[in-house]
N, C-alpha and C positions, 0 to 999 in steps of 0.2 A: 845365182845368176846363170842363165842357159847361153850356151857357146853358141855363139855365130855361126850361122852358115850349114847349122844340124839342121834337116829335113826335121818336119814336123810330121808325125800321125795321129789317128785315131785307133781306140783297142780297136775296132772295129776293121782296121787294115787287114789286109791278106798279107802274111805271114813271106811271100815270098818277097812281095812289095819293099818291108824291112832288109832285107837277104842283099839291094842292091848297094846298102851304104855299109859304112863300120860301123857309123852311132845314128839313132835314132833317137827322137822327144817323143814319147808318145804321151799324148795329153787326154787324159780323162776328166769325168766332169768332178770329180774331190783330189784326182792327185795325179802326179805327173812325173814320168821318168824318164830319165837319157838311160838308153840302152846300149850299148857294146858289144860289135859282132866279133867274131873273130872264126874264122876259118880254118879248119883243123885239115891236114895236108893227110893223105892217105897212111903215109910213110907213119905220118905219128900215132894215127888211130892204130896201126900192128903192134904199137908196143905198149900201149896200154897196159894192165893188167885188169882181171875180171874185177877187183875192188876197184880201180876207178873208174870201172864202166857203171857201178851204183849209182843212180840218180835218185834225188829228191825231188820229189814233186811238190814240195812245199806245202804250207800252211793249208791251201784251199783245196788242195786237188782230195778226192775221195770221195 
């Protein structure tokens, strides 16, 4: 069941578009996801460590 009151997009959004909520539906034409923003505060990015600054680009990216 998709919550109430989420902004709906297309992949095809601008990236910043996303950026103005917390959660986003974005609906494509076979599948569809609620997204979760979350803001990371300057203070927290300092303490990081270089391992968790690894990202996966997942399955598609390459």
């Amino acid at each position: 069941m998709v919550p109430k009151g989420v902004p709906r997009l297309t992949p095809g959004s601008k990236l910043y578009k996303c950026l103005e909520y917390d959660r986003v539906i974005c609906e494509g034409k076979d599948e569809t996801f609620l997204i979760e923003i979350k803001r990371l505060t300057d203070e927290h990015d300092r303490h990081r460590t270089d391992e968790d600054r690894s990202i996966s680009l997942g399955p598609r990216a390459g």
